[in-house]
Structures are given as C-alpha cells and as structure tokens.
C-alpha positions in Angstrom: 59.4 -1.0 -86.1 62.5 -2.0 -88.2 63.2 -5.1 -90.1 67.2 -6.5 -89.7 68.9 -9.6 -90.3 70.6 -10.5 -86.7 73.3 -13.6 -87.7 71.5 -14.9 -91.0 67.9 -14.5 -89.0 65.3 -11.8 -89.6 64.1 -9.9 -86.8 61.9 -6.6 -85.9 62.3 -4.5 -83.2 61.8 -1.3 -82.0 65.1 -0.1 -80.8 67.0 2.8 -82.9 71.3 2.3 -82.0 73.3 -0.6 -82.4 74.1 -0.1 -78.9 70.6 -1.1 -77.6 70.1 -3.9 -79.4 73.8 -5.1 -79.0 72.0 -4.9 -74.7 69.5 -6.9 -76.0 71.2 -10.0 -77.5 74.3 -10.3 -75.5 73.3 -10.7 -71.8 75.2 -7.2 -71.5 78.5 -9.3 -72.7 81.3 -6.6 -72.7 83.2 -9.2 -75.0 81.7 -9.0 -78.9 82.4 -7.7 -82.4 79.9 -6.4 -84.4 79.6 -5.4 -88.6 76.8 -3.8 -89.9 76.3 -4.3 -93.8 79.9 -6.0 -93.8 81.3 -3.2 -92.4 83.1 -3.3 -88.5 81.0 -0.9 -86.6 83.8 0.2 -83.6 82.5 -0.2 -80.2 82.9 3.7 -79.3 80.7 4.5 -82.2 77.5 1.6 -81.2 75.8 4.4 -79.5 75.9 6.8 -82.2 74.8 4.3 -85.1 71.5 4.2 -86.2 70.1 1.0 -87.6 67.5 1.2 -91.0 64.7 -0.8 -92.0 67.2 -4.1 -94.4 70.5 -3.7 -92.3 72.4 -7.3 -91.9 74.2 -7.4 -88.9 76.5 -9.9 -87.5 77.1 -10.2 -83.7 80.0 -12.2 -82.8 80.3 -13.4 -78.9 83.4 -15.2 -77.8 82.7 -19.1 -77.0 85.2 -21.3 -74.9 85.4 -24.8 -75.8 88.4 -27.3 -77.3 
C-alpha cells in the first residue's frame, strides 16, 4: 500500500499506474488533466507511470456551470 496526496488530501491505495487510479476517481471521465509532483503527466504515458509511496497529484475534471 502507497501513501499519495490526491487534490490536497492524503490517501492509500493499492494500485501501481496513474492510469488505475485516474479509473478510480473519475467515474471513467475521458475528460481530465493530471500532474504528478507539479509535473503534466500526458495521457498516453498514465499507463506507463508508476506512482511512489509521497507523490502529490492533482486531478483536474472539467465542471459546467456560469
């Protein structure tokens, strides 16, 4: 189990790429940016990218509203 900071909250959780946990927290929302340790993380490379125990990552889903 790994320890990350998801949007400014810590989590744990077992899963190894950005790409699975990205399944996890969006619903399976084909719309979303994504930087791990400030860094953009492109979506053809989530499924390659292996998360460590301290990364920050920020998930970004697009909202409507006025």
């Amino acid at each position: 189990m790994i320890r990350l900071t998801l949007n400014g909250e810590p989590i744990k959780t077992d899963v190894v790429y950005l790409s699975d946990l990205i399944l996890q927290k969006t619903n399976h929302s084909k719309m979303y940016a994504v930087a791990v340790n400030e860094y953009f993380i492109p979506k053809n490379e989530h499924s390659n990218y292996s998360l460590s125990d301290g990364d920050v990552i920020e998930l970004v889903t697009p909202m409507q509203g006025g």
